[in-house]
C-alpha atoms as one frame of an Amber mdcrd trajectory, in Angstrom:
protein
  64.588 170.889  48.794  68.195 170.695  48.050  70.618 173.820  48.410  70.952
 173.830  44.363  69.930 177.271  43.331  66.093 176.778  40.901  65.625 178.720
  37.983  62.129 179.111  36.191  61.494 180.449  32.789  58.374 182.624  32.967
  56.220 183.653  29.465  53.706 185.862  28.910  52.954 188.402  26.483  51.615
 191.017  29.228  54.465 193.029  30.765  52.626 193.476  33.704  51.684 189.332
  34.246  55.937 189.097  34.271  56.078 192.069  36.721  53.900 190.389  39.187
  54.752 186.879  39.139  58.839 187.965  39.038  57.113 190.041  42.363  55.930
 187.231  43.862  58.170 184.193  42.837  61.118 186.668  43.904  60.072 186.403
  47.405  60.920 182.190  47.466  64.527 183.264  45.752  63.734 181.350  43.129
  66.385 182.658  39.867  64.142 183.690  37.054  63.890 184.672  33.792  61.430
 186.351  31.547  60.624 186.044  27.844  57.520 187.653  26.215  56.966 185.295
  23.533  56.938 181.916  22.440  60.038 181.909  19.732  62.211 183.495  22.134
  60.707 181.031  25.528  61.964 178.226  22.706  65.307 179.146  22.113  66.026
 180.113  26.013  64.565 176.935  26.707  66.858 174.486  24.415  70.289 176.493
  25.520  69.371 176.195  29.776  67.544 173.216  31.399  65.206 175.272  33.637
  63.635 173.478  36.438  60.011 174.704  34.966  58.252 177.147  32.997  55.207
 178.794  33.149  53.910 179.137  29.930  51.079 181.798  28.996  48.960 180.011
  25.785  47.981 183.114  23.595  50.828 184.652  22.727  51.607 186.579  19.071
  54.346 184.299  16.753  53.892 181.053  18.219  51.418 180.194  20.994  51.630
 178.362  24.458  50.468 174.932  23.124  52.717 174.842  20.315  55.412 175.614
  22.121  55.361 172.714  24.967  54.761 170.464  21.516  58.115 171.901  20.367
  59.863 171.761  23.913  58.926 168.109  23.899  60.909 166.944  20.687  64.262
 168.615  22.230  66.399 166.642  24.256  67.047 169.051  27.222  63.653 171.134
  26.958  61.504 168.340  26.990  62.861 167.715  30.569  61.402 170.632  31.728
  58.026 170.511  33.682  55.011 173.050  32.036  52.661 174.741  33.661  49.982
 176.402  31.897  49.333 180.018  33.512  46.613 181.457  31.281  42.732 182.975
  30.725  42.201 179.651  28.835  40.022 177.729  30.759  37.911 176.126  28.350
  37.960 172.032  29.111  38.846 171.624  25.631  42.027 173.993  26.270  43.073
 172.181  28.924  42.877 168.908  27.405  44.934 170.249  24.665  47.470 171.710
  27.235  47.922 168.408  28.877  48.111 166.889  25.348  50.505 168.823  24.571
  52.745 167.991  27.344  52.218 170.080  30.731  52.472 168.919  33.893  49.713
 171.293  35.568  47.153 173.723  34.384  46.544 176.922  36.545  43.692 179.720
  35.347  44.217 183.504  35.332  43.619 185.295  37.910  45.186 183.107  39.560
  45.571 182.277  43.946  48.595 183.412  45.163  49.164 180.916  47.574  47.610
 178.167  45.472  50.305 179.086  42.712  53.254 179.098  44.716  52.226 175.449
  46.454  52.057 174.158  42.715  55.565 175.875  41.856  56.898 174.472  44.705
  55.181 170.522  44.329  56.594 170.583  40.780  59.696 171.633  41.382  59.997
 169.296  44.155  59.169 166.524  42.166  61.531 167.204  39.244  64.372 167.320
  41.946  63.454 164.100  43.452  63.623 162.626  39.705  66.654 163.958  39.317
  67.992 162.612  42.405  66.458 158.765  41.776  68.258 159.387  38.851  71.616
 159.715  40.113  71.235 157.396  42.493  70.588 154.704  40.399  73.708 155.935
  37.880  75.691 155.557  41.247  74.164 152.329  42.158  74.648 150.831  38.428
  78.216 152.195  38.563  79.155 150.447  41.737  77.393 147.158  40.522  79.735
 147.570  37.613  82.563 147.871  39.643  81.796 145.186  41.737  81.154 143.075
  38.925  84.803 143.629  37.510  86.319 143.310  40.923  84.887 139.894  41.314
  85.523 138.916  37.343  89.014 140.010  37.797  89.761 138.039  41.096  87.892
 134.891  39.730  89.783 134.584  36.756  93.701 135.769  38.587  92.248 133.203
  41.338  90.991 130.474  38.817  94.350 130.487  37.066  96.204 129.202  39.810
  93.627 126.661  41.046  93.600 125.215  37.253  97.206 124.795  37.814  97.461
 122.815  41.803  94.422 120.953  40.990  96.100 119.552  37.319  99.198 118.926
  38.864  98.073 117.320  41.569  95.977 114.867  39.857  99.196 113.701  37.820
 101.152 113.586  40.408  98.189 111.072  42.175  98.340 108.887  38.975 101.930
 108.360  39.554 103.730 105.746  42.219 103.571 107.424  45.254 104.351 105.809
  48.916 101.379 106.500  51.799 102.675 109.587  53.277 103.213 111.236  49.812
  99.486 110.085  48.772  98.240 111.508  51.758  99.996 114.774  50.722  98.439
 114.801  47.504  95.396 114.295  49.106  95.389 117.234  50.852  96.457 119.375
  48.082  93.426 118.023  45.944  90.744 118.652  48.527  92.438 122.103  49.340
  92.349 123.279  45.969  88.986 121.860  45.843  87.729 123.646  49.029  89.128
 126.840  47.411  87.148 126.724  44.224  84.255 126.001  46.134  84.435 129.301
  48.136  85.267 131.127  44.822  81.692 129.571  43.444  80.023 130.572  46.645
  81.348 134.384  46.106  79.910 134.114  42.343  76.232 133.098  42.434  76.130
 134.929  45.165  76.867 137.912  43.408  74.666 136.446  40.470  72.785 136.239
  42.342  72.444 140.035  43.952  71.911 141.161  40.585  69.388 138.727  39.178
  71.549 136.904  36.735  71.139 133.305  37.252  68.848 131.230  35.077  67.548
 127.895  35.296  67.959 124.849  33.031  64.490 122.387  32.581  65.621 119.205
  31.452  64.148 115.659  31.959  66.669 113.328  34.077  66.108 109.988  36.972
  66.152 111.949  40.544  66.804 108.575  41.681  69.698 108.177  40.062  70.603
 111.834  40.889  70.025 111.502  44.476  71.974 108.093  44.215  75.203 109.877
  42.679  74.809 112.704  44.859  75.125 111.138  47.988  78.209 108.903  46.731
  80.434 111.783  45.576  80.244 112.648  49.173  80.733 109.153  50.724  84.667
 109.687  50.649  83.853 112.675  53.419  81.806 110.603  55.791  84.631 107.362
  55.297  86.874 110.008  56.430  85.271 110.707  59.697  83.887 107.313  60.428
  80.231 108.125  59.856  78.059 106.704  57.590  75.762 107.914  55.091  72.239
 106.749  53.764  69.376 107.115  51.462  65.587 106.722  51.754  63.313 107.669
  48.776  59.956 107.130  49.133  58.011 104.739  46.743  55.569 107.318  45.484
  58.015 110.056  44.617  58.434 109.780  40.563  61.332 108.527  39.080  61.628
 110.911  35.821  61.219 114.738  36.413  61.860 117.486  34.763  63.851 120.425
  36.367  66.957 122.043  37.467  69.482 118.991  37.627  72.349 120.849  38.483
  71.074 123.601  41.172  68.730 120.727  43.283  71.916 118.728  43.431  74.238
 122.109  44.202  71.493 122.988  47.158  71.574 118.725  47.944  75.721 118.802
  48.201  75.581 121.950  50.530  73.446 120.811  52.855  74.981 117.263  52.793
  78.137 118.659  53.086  77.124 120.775  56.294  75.601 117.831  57.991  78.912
 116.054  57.643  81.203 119.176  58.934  78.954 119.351  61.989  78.472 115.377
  62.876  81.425 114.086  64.963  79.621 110.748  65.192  76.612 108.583  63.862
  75.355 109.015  60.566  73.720 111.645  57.421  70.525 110.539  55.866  69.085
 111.842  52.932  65.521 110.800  52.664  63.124 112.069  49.580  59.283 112.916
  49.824  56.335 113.363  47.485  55.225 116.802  49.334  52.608 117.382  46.958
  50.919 115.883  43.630  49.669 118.417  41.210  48.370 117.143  38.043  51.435
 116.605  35.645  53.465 118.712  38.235  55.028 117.801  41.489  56.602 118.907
  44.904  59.413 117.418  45.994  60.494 117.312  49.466  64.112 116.705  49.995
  65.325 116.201  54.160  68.963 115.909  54.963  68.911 114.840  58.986  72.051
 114.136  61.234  73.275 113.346  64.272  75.168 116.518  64.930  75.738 119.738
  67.439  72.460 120.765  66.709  71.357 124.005  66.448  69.679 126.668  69.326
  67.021 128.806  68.729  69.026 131.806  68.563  71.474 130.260  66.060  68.033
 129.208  63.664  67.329 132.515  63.625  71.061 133.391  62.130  70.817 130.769
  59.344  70.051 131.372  55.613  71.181 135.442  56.176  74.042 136.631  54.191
  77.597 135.711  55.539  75.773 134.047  58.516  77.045 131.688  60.774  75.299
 129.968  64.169  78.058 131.977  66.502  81.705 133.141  65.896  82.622 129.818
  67.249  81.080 127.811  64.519  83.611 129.830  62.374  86.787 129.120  63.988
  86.424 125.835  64.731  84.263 124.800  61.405  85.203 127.167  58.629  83.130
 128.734  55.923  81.743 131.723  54.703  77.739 131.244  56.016  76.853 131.942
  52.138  76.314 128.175  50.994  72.512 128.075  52.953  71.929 131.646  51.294
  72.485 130.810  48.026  70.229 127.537  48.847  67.909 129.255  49.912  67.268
 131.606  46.884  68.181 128.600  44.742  64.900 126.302  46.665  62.721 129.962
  46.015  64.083 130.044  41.964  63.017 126.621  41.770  58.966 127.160  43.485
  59.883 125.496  47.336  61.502 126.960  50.301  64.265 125.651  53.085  64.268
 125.273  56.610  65.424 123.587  59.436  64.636 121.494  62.604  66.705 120.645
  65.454  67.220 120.897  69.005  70.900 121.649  70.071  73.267 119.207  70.707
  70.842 116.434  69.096  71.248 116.668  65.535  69.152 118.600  62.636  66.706
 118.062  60.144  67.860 120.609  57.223  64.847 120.068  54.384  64.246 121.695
  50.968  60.857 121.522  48.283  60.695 121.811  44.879  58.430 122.168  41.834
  59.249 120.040  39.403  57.438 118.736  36.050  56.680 114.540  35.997  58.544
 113.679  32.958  58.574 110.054  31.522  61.095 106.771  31.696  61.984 107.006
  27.815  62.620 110.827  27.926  65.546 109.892  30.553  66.320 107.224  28.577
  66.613 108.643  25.753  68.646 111.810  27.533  71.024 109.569  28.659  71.974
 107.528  24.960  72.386 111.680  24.095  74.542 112.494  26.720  78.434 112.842
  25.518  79.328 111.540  29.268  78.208 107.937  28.829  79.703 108.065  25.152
  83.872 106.760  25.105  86.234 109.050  23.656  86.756 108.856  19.879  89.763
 106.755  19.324  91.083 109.952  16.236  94.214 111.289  17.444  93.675 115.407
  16.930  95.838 118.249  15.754  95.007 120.599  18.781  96.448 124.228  19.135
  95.884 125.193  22.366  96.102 129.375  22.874  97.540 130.146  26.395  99.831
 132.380  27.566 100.314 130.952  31.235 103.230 128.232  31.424 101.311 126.436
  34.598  97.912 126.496  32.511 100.057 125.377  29.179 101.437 122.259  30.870
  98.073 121.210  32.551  96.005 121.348  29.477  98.910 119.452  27.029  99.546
 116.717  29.373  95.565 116.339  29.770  95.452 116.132  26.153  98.642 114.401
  25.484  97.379 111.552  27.936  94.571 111.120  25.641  96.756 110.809  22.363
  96.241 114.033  20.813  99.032 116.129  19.104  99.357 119.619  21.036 101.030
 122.878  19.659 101.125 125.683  21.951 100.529 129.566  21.134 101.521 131.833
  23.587  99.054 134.752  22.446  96.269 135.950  20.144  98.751 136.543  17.080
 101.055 133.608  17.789  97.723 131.496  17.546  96.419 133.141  14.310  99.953
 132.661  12.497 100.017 128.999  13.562  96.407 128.556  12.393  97.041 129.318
   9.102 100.543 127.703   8.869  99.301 124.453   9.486  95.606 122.599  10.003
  94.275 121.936  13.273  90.930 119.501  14.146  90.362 121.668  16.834  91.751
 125.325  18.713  91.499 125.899  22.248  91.735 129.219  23.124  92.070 131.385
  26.233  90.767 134.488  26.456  93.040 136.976  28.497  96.376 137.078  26.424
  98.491 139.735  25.062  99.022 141.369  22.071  95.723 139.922  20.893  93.404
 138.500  23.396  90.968 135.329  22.205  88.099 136.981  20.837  90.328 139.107
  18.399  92.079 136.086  17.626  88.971 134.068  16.931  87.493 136.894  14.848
  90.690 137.120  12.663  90.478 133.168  12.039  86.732 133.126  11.160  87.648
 136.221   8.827  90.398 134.439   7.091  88.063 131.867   7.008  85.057 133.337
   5.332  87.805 135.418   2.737  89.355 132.471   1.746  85.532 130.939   1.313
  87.255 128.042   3.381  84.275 125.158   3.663  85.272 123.185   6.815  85.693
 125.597   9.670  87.940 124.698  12.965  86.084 124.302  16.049  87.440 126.984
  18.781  86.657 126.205  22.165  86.894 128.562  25.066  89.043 127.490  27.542
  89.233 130.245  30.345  89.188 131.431  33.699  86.581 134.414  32.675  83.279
 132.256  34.761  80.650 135.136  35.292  77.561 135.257  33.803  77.528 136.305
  30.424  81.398 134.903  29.326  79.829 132.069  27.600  77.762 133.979  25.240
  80.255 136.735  24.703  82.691 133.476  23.338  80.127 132.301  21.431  79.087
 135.444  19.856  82.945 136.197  19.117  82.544 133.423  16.674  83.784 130.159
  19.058  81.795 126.860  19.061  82.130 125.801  23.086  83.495 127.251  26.095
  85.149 124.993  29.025  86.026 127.015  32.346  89.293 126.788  34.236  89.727
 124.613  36.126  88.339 121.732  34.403  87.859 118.263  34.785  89.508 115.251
  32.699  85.396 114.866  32.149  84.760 117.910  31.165  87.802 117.878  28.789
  86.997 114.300  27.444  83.178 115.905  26.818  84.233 118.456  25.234  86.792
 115.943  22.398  83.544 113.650  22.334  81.621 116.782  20.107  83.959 117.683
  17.942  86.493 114.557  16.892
């Protein structure tokens, strides 16, 4: 039991009952105090939260059982345990005792040593409450924290990413001799290997705390598969290896699942294979693992021609900030969270992960998962709906675009600019407002951290102008921000904003994003 001193409220109507159990409760140093009926035991009870009473039940005024009743309805009584210390010991009293809200039920005369182990269980048990209690305040509190800390350094490391990876991508469009391509190049993937960590660090913390979701939507895991291992055909060119495919004739075609997580835990383990394969080749081969009626495992194997792994180093994989040995990390990078995160990702969506391989002779990493059997003219039809196989609308917009960073101002005008739309910049919350209502705009982006007034106060005073001014056509306001945690989308949308588009983005993304709303 903690050092924290325990008081107990004792009641009874008998003088002598109080002299004898203050006697005998005296002699555990437990703090008590009396009160010979129940109006008084009520109003002791509400000003101090005792760590228990025992309650005689006939009592002049007010009895036992109506006062635990009463005890109950007050916020800092009704935390304290009852125990029922009384003649009473019909089984319909002590129905109505525990009815009434007592913990225990002891009958006069009572053990000594019988009533002292029940003080002392029940006391024992309120304190561990108490303690669970504050412990999971403390944990909460330092989930909060951590939450912030990682919001905070996403969005002040987003920032600058949205700004090296724009630039860069001009400056690649523009004439540029070997060397300086090469430079560019390197900037690009850089930037790119940089945003990738600060993913890694996110849905990791997501997560920690339980907060990702999946999508279910019907889409071709051929063609999937066939994209996937393209994107990443630039990595093996770059080290002279080559990369292949092998899907199986019986695995089927249209499914419904996850498309964005099976290819995030398909990139990272591609993307392994090729950091550890000096020579040789990466081959992704998919598997029917298992038919199930109108459902389906899918077994996905990514095998190369690598280091290998040893037995010890197995054992190291899929833990958090893992690697094989502090070798791997010097001379291959990384943070050892990308197989984590696949790993819970394979488990979200009903498979698992592992490995095979024998050191210095390659490895076979291999994921399942559950996925519905969709059919050809759902994908079909998803596809004539998605905006990314639609060409951007020839209209040339009005944009105002919210943002108080110069870097971030530049990036997302020239984007736009490129694409002939008119672009007038607001450096903040007000600024944006005033310029709203000065002048029409097809469409607002708006960033969200800004002084003066950041972009959900700015969007709220827009929709209210809008709704006082019973204005018919509303603008579109799209998010465009560095905030990426969970929840940031639907806090923009709830402020009143159509879309949301995270820093940095993607000429796609961006082109998407026009395709909805021109």
């Amino acid at each position: 039991m903690s050092d924290k001193p325990i008081h107990i409220l004792i009641v009874d109507d008998n003088q002598l009952n109080l002299e004898k159990l203050r006697e005998l409760l005296s002699e555990k140093k437990y703090i008590l105090s009396m009160a010979n009926d129940g109006r008084s035991a009520l109003k002791t009870a509400i000003k101090q939260p005792f760590d228990l009473m025992l309650l005689d039940v006939i009592m002049p005024g007010m009895n036992g059982f109506e006062v635990c009743a009463k005890m109950k309805k007050n916020e800092i009584a009704a935390q304290i345990p009852v125990i029922f210390l009384t003649g009473k010991t019909d089984t319909e009293s002590i129905k109505k005792g525990f009815e009434a809200g007592a913990v225990d039920y002891v009958a006069k005369p009572f053990n000594k040593v019988e009533l002292l182990a029940r003080v002392h269980s029940h006391v024992e048990l309120k304190r561990s409450r108490e303690e669970a209690y504050l412990a999971k305040l403390v944990a909460e509190d330092a989930l909060k924290y951590k939450s912030e800390f990682l919001a905070n350094m996403s969005h002040e490391i987003r920032t600058p990413i949205n700004g090296i990876i724009g630039m860069s991508e001009f400056l690649s469009n523009t004439k540029l001799n070997e060397n300086q391509d090469e430079y560019v190049r390197i900037i690009r993937s850089s930037a790119n290997s940089l945003l990738n960590l600060i993913n890694d660090i996110l849905d990791f913390s997501k997560l920690e705390a339980g907060k990702i979701d999946l999508e279910y939507l019907d889409f071709d895991l051929y063609e999937h598969i066939d994209d996937t291992v393209k994107s990443m055909s630039f990595k093996t060119e770059e080290k002279g290896l080559e990369i292949k495919k092998d899907i199986a004739p019986d695995v089927p075609q249209a499914i419904n699942g996850d498309p964005t997580r099976l290819r995030q835990v398909l990139l990272n383990l591609i993307s392994n294979a090729i950091k550890f394969t000096e020579k040789g080749n990466v081959t992704v081969k998919v598997g029917l693992d298992e038919m199930m009626g109108e459902r389906c495992k899918i077994k996905i194997e990514v095998i190369d021609t690598g280091i290998g792994i040893s037995n010890v180093g197995k054992q190291r994989l899929f833990k958090s900030f893992s690697q094989v040995d502090a070798s791997t990390t010097r001379n291959y990078g990384g943070t050892g969270l990308g197989l984590v995160i696949s790993k819970s990702l394979s488990e979200m969506m009903g498979g698992k992960i592992s490995v095979e391989s024998d050191f210095g002779k390659g490895s076979n990493f291999w994921f399942t998962v559950d996925v519905g059997i969709s059919k050809i003219e759902n994908i079909e039809r998803a596809k004539e709906e998605n905006v990314d196989n639609i060409k951007l609308k020839n209209k040339n917009l009005n944009i105002l675009l919210a943002e108080d960073n110069l870097v971030n101002q530049k990036v997302a005008s020239i984007h736009l600019e490129k694409l002939g739309h008119h672009v007038d910049v607001a450096v903040n919350g007000i600024a944006a407002f005033e310029d709203y209502k000065a002048k029409p705009y097809d469409l607002i982006f708006m960033d969200i951290q800004m002084p003066e007034a950041d972009g959900y106060e700015s969007t709220r005073l827009i929709r209210n102008y809008e709704s006082q001014n019973d204005l018919a056509i509303k603008t579109p306001i799209i998010a465009m921000t560095a905030n990426a945690m969970k929840g940031d989308k639907e806090k923009c949308l709830a402020a009143g904003m159509d879309d949301y588009i995270s820093k940095p983005f993607t000429a796609k993304a961006l082109k998407e994003t026009l395709n909805k709303y021109a």
